[in-house]
N, C-alpha and C positions, 0 to 999 in steps of 0.2 A: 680284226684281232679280238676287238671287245667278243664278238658273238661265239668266238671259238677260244674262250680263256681257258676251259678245261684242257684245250688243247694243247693251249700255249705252253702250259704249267709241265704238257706229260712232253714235249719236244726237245729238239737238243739245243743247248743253249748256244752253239757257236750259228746254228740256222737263224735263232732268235733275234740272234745278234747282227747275222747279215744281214733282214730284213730290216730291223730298228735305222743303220746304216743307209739304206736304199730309200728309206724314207725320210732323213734326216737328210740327206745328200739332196733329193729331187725339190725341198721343201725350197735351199739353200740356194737354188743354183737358180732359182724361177725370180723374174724381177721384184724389184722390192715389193712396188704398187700390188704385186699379184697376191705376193708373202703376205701381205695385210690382211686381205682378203679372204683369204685361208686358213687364215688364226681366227679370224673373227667368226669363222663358222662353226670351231673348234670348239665343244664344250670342253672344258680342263679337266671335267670329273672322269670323262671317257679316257686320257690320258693315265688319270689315278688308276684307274681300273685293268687297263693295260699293264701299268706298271708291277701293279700289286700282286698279280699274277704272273708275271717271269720268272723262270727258275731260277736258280741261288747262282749261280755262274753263269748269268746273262753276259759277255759282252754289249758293250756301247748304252747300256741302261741308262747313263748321263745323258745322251742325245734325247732323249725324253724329258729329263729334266730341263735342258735349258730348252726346248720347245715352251714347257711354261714361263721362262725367263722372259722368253721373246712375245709373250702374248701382253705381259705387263700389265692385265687386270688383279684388283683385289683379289677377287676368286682363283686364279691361275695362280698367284704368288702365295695365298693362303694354303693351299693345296702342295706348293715347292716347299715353302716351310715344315708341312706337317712331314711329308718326305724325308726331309734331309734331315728333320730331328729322330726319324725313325729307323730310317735306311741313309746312313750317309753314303755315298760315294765313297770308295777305297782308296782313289790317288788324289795327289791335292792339287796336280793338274788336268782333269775330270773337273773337281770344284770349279777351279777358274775358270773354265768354259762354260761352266752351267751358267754362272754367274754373268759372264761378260757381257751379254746386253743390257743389262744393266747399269753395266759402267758407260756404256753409249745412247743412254738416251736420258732421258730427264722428266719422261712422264708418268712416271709411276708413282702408285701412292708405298711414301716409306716407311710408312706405320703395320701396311700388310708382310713385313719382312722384321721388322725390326721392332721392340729391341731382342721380344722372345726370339728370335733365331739365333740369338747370342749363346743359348743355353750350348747351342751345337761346338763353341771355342775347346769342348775336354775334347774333340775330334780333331787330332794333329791332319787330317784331312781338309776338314773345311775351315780350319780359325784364320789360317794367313786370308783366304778369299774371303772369307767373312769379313774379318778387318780391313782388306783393300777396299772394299767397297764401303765399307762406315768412312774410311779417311778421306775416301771420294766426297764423297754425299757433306763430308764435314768442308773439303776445299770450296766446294760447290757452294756452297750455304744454304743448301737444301734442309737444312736440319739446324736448332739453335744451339747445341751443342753434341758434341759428338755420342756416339750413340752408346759407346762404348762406358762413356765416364763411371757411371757406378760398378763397372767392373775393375776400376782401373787398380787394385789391391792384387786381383787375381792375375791379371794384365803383368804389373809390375814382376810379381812370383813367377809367371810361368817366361818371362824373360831372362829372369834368372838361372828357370832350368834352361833352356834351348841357348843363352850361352855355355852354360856349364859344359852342355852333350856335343856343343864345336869345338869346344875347347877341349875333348876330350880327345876327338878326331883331330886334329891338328896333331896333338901328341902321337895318337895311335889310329889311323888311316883303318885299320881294322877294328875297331869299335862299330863301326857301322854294317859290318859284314866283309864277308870273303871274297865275294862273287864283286864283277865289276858294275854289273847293272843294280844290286841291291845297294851297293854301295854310291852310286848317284842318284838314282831316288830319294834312298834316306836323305844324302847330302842336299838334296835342292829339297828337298822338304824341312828341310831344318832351316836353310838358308832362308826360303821365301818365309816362313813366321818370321825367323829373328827382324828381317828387314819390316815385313809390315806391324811389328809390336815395336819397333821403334819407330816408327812412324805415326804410330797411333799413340803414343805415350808423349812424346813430340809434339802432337798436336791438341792432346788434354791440357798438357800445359803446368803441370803439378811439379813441385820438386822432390816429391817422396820417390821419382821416379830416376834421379838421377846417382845415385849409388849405382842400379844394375845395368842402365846407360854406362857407368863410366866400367863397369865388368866389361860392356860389349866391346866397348872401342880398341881393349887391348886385345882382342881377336887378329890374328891375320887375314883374313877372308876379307877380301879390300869393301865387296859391296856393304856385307855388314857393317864395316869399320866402319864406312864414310855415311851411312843410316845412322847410325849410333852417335855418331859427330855432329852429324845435321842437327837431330834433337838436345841433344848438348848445348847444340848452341843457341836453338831456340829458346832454352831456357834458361839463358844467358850464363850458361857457365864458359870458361874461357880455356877450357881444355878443348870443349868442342870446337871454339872459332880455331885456335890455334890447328886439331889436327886435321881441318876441312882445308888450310891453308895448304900444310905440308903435303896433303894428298892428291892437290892439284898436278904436282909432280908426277904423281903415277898415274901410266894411263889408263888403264883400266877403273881407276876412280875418277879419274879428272871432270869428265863430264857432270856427272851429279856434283861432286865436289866447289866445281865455279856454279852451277846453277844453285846451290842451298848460300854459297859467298853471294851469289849476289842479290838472293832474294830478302837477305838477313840486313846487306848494307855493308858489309866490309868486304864485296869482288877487287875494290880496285889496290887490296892488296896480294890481291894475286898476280905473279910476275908473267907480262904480257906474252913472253912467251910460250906460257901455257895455253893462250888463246889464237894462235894462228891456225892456218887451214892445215897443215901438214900437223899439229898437232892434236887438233879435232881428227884429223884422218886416223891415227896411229891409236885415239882414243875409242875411237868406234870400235873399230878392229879390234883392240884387249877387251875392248866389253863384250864381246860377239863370243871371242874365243872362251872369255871366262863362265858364259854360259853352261849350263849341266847337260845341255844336249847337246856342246860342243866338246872343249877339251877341259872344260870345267876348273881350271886355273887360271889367271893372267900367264902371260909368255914371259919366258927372261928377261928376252931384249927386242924391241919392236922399231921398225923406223921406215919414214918413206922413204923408195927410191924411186917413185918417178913419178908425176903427176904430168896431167894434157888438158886443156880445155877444148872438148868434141863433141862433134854430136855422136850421140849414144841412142839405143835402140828402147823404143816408147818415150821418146824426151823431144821436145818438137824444137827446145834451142840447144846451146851449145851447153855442156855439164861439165864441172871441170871433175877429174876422175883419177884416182888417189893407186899407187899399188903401194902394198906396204911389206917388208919382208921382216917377217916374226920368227923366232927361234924359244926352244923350250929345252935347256941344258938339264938333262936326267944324270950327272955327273959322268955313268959308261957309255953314254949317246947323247949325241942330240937330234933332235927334228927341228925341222925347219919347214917354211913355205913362204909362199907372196900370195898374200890376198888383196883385198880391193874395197876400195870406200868409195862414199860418193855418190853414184846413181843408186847403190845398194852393198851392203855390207857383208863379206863372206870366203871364205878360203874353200877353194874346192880341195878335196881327197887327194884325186892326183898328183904328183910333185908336179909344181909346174916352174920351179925355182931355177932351171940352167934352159930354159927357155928365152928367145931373144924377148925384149920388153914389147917390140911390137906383137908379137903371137901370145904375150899373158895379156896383152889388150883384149888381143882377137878371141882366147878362148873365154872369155869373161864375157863378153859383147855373146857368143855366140851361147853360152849358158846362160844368160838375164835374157836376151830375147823372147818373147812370146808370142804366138802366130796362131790360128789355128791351121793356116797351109805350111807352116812347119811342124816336122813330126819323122819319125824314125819307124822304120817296121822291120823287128829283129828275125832272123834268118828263120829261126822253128814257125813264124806265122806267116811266110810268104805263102801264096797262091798260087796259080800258075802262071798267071801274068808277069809276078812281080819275079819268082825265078826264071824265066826268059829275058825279064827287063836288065838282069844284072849280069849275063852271060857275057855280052861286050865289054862291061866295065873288067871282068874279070881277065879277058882277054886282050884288053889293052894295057893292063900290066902284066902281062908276061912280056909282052912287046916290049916292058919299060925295064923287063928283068927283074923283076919279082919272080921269086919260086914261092910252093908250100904254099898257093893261093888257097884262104879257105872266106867265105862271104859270112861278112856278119850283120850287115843291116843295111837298109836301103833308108838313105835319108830323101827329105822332099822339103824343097826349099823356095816355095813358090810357088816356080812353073818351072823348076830345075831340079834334075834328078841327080845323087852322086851316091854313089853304093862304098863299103867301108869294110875292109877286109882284113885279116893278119897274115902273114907272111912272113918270107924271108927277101933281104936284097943285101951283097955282100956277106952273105952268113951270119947276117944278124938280122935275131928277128925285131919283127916292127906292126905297127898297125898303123895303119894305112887308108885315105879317102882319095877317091878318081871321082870327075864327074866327066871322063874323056881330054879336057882339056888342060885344067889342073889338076896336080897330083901332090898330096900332102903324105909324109909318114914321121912317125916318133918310132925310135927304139925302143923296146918292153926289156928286152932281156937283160936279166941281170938288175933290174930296178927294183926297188921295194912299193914305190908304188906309182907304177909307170901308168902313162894314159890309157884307157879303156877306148873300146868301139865310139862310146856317143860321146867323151872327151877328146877323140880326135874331128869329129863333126863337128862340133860344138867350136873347134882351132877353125873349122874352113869353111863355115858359116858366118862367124865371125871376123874373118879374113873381109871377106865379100862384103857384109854391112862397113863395115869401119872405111872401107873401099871408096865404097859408093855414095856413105853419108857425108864424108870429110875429104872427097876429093875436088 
């Protein structure tokens, strides 16, 4: 790429972007011992050079960047700085990635980053990732005071603004735009500063700072609040111990909420019921949900209804395994679901809420699974093998009185084959898995968002593990 930059410059940038991608992927996926080896041969200046020459609408131009994150020399990080003060990144989850081995390793010198790269804070792009890592490096004690401190005037002000502009949006949801996706963008981009400028203001330690702390707290956006409380209370005001209490109650703050009670000294007044495993389960889950790449609020009303200790898929003992059913009252609707805590945290898409509890076991188990002899191969990429291999399976549901048989995917489950088709049986349709012996089907029709091909897989895969591990 270095030899061909005139090239690169006159190219299309989404090609540019594939290949940045293909190299970024192959670098990632090679063992670590190899990764090292590979950096080290890496001049960093050949990266600048590459870089400098991409067209203006590169895709994945960040993946270059944190290749110099990852090599963690002077030189490599001197080179990321002059970058990102020149050309920042445009999303501020970009930043975080460039940044994040950083946050996992410990050997780098902090001087070639810091404190000039602070200048890059006017970039609502990089200042929250910028700060996570200064408040890092300050937990750590890698650094004798935070790195941040002489900024902390501007620190203070621009918390002021980034309350103001959520608090603007809480009022009017359209301040941030029309469209759905501009609109959580912004939103988690406002969100992730607010949270890491009180965390860093928190950890400076200053009382000039707690006026626009106590602006924050009266925010409703639970994460901020309970950020905003934390520091509060660090700095011994008694607003913050008090709403770090209250907010144990909620679950979507509860978790940081007893973790800041009890690093400060006053957890044991938190009411024990806040700390049991069905209420840890219920707290995962609102925090998952409340996510921007989720459903970007906490839920109404959340609560477990069934918990198992089993063995679960990649877990070599027994796990105990949480479902939790969540609801989100929009006043002319509600939505609902059951998700799942515990080996891993998450609500699938599909309703899977009038499903018996042993099959939201099963399709959870068969969705966290990982294999490389499990795998799906959907109907436009069969071969000619594989549509011959699924002729039987199709014709052992007719036998079974399925009509409207049409093939959607050949799953491979091992050394077990079972093909996954949509249909009709009793004039209603359904999607449906055979592997000849067992035969699974869900209704579609009429659902808002009924199981898909590799959600009904995923039910009788999961079937079989939970089967086989726990019987």
């Amino acid at each position: 790429m270095v030899e061909q930059s005139g090239a690169i410059n006159q190219s299309d940038p989404a090609i540019i972007g594939g290949l940045l991608s293909v190299v970024h992927t192959q670098l990632l996926q090679a063992p670590i011992d190899e990764v090292a080896v590979v950096l080290a041969k890496i001049d960093p200046q050949v990266i600048y050079q590459v870089e400098s020459t991409l067209p203006d609408q590169t895709s994945n131009r960040h993946l270059l960047l944190q290749v110099l994150a990852m090599m963690r020399t002077a030189a490599s990080l001197g080179i990321l700085k002059a970058i990102l003060i020149d050309r920042p990144p445009k999303e501020w989850m970009q930043a975080a990635q460039i940044l994040s081995p950083l946050m996992q390793n410990d050997d780098w010198p902090v001087d070639a980053l810091y404190p000039d790269v602070l200048q890059c804070l006017i970039h609502p792009s990089l200042a929250a990732s910028l700060l996570d890592l200064a408040n890092y490096l300050t937990r750590k004690g890698r650094v004798d005071e935070h790195p941040a401190v002489e900024q902390l005037q501007a620190l203070n002000h621009l918390l002021g603004e980034v309350s103001g502009r959520l608090g603007s949006f809480e009022d009017n949801p359209r301040a941030f735009g029309t469209d759905v996706e501009t609109v959580q963008n912004t939103l988690g981009e406002a969100v992730a500063l607010a949270v890491s400028l009180c965390d860093a203001v928190g950890l400076i330690g200053d009382e000039s700072s707690i006026g626009k702390l106590n602006q924050t707290v009266e925010l409703r956006h639970r994460r901020v609040q309970c950020e905003a409380a934390g520091a509060l209370a660090k700095l011994g005001d008694d607003v913050g111990q008090e709403r770090l209490i209250e907010l144990a109650g909620d679950p979507a703050a509860r978790l940081r909420a007893i973790q800041y009670a009890d690093e400060l000294g006053f957890g044991d007044e938190i009411e024990e019921e806040y700390r049991t495993d069905n209420a840890n389960a219920e707290a995962e889950l609102a925090l998952w949900l409340s996510q921007p790449q989720q459903m970007g609020v906490p839920p109404t009303h959340i609560e477990v209804v069934d918990t198992r200790r089993m063995l679960w898929p990649s877990f070599e003992n027994p796990i105990d395994v949480f479902l939790v059913r969540f609801e989100y009252n929009f006043g002319d609707r509600v939505f609902s679901n059951v998700g799942i805590a515990g080996p891993t945290t998450h609500s699938l898409a599909a309703d899977v809420a009038d499903m018996s509890i042993d099959d939201i076991y099963a399709i959870y188990a068969g969705w966290h699974a990982e294999h490389s002899d499990i795998f799906t191969i959907s109907v436009d990429q069969f071969n000619e093998a594989q549509k011959r291999a699924i002729e039987p399976f199709a014709q052992h549901l007719q036998h079974l009185g399925y009509d409207d048989i049409k093939p959607e995917m050949l799953g491979f489950l091992l050394d077990e084959q079972a093909a996954i088709f949509t249909g009709t049986r009793d004039n209603t349709q359904c999607v449906v898995v055979t592997d000849g012996l067992e035969t699974i089907d869900q209704p579609i029709a009429g659902r808002q968002r009924p199981l898909g091909p590799s959600d009904i897989f995923n039910l009788y895969k999961g079937r079989k593990m939970l089967r086989t591990f726990n019987s």
